[in-house]
ZAGU-783403 format. One record per residue (C-alpha): residue number from 1; residue in one letter; x, y, z. Coordinates in steps of 0.25 Angstrom, whole numbers, always signed. Example, Ala and Ser with C-alpha at 12.3 -4.5 7.8 and 13.67 -1.06 7.14 Angstrom:
// residues 2
   i aa     X     Y     Z
   1  A   +49   -18   +31
   2  S   +55    -4   +29
This chain:
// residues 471
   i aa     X     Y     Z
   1  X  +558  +296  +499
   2  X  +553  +309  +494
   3  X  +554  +314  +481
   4  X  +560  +328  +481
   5  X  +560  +330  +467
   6  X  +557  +345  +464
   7  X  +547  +341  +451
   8  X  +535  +333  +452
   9  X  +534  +321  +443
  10  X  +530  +325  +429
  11  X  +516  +321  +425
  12  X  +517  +312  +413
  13  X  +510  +317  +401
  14  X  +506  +314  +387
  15  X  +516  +319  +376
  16  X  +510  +332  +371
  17  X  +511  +330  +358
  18  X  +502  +316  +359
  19  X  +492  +322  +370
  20  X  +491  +335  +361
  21  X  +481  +325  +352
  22  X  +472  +318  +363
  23  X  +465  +321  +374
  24  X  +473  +308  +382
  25  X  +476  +314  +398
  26  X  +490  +322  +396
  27  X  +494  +319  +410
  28  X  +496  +303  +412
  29  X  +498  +302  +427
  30  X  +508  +299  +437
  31  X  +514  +285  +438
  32  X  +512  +279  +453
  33  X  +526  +280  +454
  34  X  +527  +295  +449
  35  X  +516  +297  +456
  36  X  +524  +292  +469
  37  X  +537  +299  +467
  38  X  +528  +314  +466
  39  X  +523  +309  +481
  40  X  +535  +308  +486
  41  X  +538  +324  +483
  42  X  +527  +326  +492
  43  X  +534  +332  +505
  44  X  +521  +328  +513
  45  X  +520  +342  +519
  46  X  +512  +342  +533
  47  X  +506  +354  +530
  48  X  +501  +350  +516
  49  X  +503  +364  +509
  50  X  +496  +357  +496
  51  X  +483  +353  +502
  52  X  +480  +368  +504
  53  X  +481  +369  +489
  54  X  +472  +359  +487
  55  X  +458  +363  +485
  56  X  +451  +351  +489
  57  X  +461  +346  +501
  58  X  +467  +334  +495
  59  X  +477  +329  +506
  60  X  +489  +330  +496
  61  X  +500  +325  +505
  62  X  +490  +313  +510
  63  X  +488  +308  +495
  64  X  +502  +310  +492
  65  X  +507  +304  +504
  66  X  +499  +290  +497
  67  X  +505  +292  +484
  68  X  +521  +291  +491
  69  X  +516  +278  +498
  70  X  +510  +273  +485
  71  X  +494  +272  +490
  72  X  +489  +279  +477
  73  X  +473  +273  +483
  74  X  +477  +280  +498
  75  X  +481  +294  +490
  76  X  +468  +294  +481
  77  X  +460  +291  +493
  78  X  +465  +304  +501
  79  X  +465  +313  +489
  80  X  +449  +309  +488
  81  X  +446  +314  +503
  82  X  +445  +327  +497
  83  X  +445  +325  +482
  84  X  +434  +321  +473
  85  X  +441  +321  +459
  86  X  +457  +317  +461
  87  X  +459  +312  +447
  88  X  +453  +326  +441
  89  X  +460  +335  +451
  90  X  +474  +327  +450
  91  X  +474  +332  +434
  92  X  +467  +347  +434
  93  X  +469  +353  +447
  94  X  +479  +362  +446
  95  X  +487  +357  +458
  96  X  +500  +366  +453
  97  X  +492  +379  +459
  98  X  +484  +371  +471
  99  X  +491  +360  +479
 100  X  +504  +359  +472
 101  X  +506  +375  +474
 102  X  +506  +372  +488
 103  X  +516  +360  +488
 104  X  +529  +361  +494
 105  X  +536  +355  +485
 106  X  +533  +366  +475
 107  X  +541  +376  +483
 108  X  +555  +371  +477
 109  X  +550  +361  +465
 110  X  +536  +356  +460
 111  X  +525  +354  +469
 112  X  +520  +338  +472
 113  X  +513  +333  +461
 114  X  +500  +333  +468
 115  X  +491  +333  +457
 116  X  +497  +324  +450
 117  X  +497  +315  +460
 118  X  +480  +316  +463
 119  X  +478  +312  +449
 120  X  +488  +301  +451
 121  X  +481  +295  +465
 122  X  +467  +297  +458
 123  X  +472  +291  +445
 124  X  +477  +278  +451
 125  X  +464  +276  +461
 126  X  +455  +279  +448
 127  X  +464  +267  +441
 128  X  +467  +257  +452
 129  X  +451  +259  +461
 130  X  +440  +255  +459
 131  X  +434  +256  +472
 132  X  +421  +265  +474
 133  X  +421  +279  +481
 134  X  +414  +277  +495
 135  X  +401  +283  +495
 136  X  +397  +290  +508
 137  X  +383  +286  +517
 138  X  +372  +294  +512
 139  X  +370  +307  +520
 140  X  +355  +310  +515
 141  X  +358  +322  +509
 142  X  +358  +327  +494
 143  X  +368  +338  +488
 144  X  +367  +342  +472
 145  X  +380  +345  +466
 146  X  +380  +355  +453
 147  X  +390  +352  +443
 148  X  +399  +339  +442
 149  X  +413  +347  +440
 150  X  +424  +347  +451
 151  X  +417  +355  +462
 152  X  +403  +348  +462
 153  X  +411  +333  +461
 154  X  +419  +336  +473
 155  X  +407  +343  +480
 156  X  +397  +328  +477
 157  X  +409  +321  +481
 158  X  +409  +326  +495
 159  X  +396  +328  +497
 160  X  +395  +311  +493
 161  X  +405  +309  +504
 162  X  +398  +316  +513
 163  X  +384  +306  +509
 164  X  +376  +315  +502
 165  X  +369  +311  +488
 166  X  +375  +321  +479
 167  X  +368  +322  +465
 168  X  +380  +329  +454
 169  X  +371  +337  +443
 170  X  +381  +340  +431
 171  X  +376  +349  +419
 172  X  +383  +339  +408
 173  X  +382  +325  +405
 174  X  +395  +320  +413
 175  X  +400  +324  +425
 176  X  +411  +331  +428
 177  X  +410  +346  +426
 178  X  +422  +353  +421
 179  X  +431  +340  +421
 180  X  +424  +335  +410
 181  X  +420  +344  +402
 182  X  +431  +355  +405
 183  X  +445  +347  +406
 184  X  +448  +339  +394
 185  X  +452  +324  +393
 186  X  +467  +325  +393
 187  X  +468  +333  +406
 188  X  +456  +325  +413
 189  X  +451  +312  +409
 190  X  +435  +312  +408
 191  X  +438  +296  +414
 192  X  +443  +303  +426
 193  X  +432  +313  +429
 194  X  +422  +301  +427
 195  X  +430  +294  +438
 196  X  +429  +305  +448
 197  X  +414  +307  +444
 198  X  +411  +292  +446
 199  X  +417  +292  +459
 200  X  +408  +302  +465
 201  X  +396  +295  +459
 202  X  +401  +282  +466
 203  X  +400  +292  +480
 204  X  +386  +292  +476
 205  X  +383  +307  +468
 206  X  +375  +309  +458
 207  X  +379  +314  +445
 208  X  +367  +320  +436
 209  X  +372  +325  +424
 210  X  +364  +334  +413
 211  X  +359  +342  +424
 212  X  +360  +358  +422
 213  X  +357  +363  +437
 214  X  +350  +377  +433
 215  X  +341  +369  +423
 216  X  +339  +355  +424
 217  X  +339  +356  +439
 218  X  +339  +370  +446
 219  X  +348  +371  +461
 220  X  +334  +374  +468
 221  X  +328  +360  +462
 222  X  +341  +353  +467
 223  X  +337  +357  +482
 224  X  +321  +351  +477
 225  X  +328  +338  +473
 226  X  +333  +336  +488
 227  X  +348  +342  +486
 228  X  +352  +348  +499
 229  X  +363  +356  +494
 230  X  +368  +360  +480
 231  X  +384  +362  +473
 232  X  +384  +371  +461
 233  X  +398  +366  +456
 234  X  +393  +368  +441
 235  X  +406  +375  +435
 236  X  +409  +387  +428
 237  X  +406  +382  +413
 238  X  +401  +395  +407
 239  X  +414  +399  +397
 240  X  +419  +414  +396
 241  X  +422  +421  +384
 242  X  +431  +433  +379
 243  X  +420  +440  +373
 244  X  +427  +444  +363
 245  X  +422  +442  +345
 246  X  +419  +430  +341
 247  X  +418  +421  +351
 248  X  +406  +417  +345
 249  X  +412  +410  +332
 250  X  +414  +396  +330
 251  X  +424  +389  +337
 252  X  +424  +396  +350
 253  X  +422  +388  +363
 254  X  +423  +390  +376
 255  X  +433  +382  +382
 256  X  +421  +375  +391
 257  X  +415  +371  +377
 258  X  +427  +367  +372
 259  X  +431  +358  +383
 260  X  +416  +353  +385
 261  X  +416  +350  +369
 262  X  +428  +341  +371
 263  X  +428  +335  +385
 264  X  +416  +334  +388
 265  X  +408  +332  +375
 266  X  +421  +323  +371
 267  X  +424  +332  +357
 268  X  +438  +326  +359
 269  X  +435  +311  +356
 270  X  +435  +308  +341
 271  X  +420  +302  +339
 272  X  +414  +316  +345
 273  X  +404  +325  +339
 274  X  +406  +334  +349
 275  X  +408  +348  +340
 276  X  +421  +355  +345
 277  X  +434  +364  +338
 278  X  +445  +354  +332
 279  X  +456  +357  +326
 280  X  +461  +371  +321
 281  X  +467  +381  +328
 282  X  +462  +384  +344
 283  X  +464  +396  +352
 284  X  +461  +394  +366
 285  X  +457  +407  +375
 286  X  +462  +406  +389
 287  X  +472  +400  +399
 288  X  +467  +393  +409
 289  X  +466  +377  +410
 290  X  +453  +378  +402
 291  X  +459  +383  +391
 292  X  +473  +373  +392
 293  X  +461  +361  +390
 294  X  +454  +369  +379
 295  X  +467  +370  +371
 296  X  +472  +357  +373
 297  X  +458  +352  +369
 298  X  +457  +358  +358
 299  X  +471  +353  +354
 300  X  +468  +338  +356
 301  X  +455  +342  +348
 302  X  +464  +344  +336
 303  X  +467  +359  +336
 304  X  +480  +363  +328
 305  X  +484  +373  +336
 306  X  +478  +380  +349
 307  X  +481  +392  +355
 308  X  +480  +398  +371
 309  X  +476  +412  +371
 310  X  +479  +417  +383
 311  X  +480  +433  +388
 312  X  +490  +431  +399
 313  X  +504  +425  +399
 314  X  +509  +410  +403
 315  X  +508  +414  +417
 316  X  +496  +420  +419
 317  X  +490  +408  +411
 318  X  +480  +400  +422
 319  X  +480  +385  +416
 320  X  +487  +375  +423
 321  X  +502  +374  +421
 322  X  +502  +360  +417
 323  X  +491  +363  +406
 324  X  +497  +374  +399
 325  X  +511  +366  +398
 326  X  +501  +353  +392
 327  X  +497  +364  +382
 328  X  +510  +368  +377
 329  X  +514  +355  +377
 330  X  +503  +353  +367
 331  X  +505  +363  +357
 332  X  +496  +373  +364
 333  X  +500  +388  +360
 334  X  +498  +400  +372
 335  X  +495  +412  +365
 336  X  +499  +420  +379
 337  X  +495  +434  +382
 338  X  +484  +433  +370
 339  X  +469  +439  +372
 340  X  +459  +436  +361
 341  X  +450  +448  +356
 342  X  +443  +442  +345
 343  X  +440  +430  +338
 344  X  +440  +428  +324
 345  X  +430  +421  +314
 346  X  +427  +419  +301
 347  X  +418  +423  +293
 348  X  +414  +421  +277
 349  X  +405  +434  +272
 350  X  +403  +428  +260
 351  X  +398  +414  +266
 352  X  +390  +414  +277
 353  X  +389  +399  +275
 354  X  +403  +397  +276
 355  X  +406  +387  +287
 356  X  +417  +393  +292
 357  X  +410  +407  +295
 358  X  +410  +409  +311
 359  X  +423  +399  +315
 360  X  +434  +404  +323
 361  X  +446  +409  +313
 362  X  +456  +416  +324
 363  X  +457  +422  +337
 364  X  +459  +437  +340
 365  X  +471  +440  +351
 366  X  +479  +452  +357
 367  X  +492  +451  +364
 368  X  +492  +454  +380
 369  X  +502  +459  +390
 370  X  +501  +456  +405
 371  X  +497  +470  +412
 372  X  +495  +473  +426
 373  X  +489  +461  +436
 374  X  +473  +459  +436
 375  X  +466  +458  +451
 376  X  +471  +443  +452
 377  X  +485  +448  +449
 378  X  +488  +444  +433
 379  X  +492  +453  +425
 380  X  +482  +459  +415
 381  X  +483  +454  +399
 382  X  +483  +468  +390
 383  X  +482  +467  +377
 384  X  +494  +472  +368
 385  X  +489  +483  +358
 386  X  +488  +479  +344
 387  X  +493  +464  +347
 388  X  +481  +457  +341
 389  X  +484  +444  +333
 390  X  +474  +432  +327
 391  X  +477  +417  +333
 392  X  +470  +409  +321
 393  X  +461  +397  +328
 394  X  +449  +390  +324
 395  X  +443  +390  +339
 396  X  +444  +398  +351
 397  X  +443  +393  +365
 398  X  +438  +402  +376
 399  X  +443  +398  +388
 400  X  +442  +410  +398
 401  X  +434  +404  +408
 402  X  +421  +400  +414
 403  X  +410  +406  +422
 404  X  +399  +397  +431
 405  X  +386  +394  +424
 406  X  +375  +406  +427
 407  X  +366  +394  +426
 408  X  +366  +388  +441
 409  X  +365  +404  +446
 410  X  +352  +408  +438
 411  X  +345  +395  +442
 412  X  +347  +397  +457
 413  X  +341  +407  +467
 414  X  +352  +412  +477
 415  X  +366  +408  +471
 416  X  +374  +419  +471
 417  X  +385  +419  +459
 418  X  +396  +431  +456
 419  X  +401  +439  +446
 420  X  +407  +426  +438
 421  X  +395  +419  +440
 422  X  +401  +410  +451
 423  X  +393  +404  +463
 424  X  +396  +413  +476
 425  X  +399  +404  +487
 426  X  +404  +404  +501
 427  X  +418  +396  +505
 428  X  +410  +384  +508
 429  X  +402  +385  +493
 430  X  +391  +389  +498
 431  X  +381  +397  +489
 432  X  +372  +409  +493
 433  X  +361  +398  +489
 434  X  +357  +390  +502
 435  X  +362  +376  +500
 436  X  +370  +378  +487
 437  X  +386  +376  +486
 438  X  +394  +380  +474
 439  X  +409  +378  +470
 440  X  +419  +377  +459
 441  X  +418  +385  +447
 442  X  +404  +388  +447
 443  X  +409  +396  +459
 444  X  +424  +400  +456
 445  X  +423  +401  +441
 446  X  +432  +391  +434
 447  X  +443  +386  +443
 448  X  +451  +373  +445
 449  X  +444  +359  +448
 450  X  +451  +358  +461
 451  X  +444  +372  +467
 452  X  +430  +367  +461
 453  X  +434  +353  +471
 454  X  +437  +360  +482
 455  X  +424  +369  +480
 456  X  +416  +357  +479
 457  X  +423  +350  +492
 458  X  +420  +363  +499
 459  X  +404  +364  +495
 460  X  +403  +351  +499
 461  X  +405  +352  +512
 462  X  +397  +364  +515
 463  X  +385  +357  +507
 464  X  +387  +346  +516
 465  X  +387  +355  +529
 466  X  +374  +364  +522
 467  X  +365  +351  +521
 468  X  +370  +348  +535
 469  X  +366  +359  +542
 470  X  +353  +358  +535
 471  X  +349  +344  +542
């Protein structure tokens, strides 16, 4: 019988107050039998609104379909014709403005829980399979991929389907590209990355680590090593900053140091002597999901108090709706139409030896109203006149985005970028470079994992069709 309740079933979580003080998952996970009853809202459309919303074509009603009839391995099994990472996009993808905004359901009620219920399928084949993924009969053919974040996993997972020998090469020591490094423990497990990373190793692809393409290997010697065609999925991991005094002190990150410092380096494990920002007071610049994660990092780390300085209203705030409630929840305070202009340090004249000379002491902000909409149609922060005030921190938090690494560019005769710095490219992920695709946010900028997916899905195939045609 279908379930025509108007609310999805709640996601269990962690208490805040308990959560607040580790880096645990927050979200616990459905229960099969929670898992089941969300199903049963699905009204099975025939025209499958939710699919279109879906950036890598999962076949929602399919999987979903499973769940009602209790075949969890049948529901992972279609999610993964199309889906390389289930287990990730199930926790981060913001599903509320992709598939779920085109559900049905959400006309008079809440849409399907359709995220919840990937993570739930992918969650219970990790737990209850341990059968191999399938590898593919060798086509002859050899593809590099550039970066092991969402788009250049899900471009090596296709190509490995399709038989070629894929080599991974990732800048870091672990693979994983902004999964690891960029989204804390608490809302991905690095267990779970591993999993998905594993996977595609068992396909046959090659992950090579601590190899910097534009140093240790140039895009040109990846074609002399045999390499037919080339993926630059390498991210957008060059941090962005106010300009504005004293963003040189001491205790001013960026929010991809930050989170690199914690996930990534493991800052947040007792026995570390990774060197990071614990304690005091933390004002956080920005509004976005990367700036949710840094203050609830910095939190968990020990902060007493941590602010969000953002310059529009609640509204206009871009972070997942889900994310922002978890940060209230915590104890995390929105200091909403808020601009910094200036930030303060201190400074002894009388000992220049004193240790405290050059550390963070406060933050500089003006009050903003909302004026007339910008060219994407949101109204413009103005300053207030004479509305300056001092936020008193011990550590600032940029987190106003990122822009691709120049490196890949300089290194590579014929690769067009834009004014941001990102790879031009045609619908397919072509670039104006003869045999090199690009996709994700080393084209786009920062943007969701799901997009970077479906980028890598889509270069995939016309890398395939490219070393085709050269036969």
């Amino acid at each position: 019988m279908a379930n025509m309740s108007l609310k999805k079933n709640p996601m269990p979580t962690q208490e805040p107050a308990v959560r607040a003080h580790n880096f645990d998952e927050v979200a616990l996970g459905y229960t099969e039998q929670m898992a089941i009853d969300e199903a049963l809202r699905c009204l099975n459309c025939k025209n499958m609104p939710c699919v279109s919303g879906c950036p890598v074509n999962i076949h929602i009603p399919e999987f979903i379909s499973k769940v009602k009839e209790g075949d969890f391995e049948g529901a992972y099994r279609i999610i993964s014709k199309t889906s390389s990472l289930p287990a990730v996009c199930g926790r981060v993808c913001p599903q509320e403005t992709q598939c779920e905004s085109k559900c049905v359901r959400g006309i008079k009620g809440e849409s399907v829980g359709i995220g919840r219920l990937e993570r739930f399928v992918a969650d219970w084949h990790n737990a209850h399979s341990d059968e191999a993924p399938k590898t593919a009969e060798k086509n002859g053919h050899k593809a590099a991929v550039v970066g092991s974040g969402p788009s250049g996993l899900t471009c090596a997972g296709d190509l490995a389907k399709l038989g070629y020998d894929v080599t991974v090469f990732e800048a870091l020591h672990t693979a994983g590209g902004v999964l690891v490094y960029g989204i804390p423990e608490f809302r991905l497990p690095k267990s779970i990355v591993k999993k998905e990373v594993d996977n595609l190793v068992a396909m046959g692809v090659e992950m090579r680590p601590n190899v910097v393409i534009g140093k240790t290997l140039t895009v040109d010697e990846l074609f002399d090593m045999g390499y037919e065609a080339v993926f630059i999925g390498s991210g957008a991991g060059l941090p962005n900053f106010m300009g504005i005094p004293g963003e040189a002190l001491k205790g001013v990150y960026s929010a991809n140091e930050f989170l690199t410092r914690s996930n990534l380096m493991k800052a947040y494990k007792n026995d570390s002597d990774t060197p990071i920002m614990k304690g005091g007071r933390v004002a956080v610049v920005g509004g976005g999901n990367v700036a949710m994660d840094a203050a609830r990092t910095a939190l968990r780390l020990g902060a007493e108090k941590v602010y969000i300085v953002y310059r529009r209203s609640m509204d206009e705030l871009p972070a997942r709706r889900e994310e922002v409630e978890h940060a209230e929840e915590e104890g995390i305070e929105f200091c909403l139409l808020t601009n910094p202009t200036e930030i303060l340090g201190y400074t002894n004249h009388n000992n220049p030896r004193d240790e405290r000379n050059g550390f963070v002491t406060g933050i500089k902000c003006i009050r903003m109203e909302l004026g007339e909409p910008d060219e994407r149609g949101r109204r413009r922060p103005v300053a207030i006149p004479d509305s300056e005030f001092v936020l008193d921190v011990d550590a600032v938090i940029m987190s106003i985005g990122t822009s691709p690494n120049p490196l890949i560019k300089s290194t590579t005769e014929g690769l067009d970028v834009n004014s941001r710095g990102g790879i031009i490219v045609t619908d397919d992920g072509a670039t104006t470079r003869a045999g090199v695709f690009a996709g994700g946010d080393a084209v786009t900028g920062a943007a969701t994992v799901i997009s970077a997916m479906g980028a890598g899905k889509i270069a995939a195939k016309a890398m395939d069709s490219y070393i085709k045609s050269k036969c």
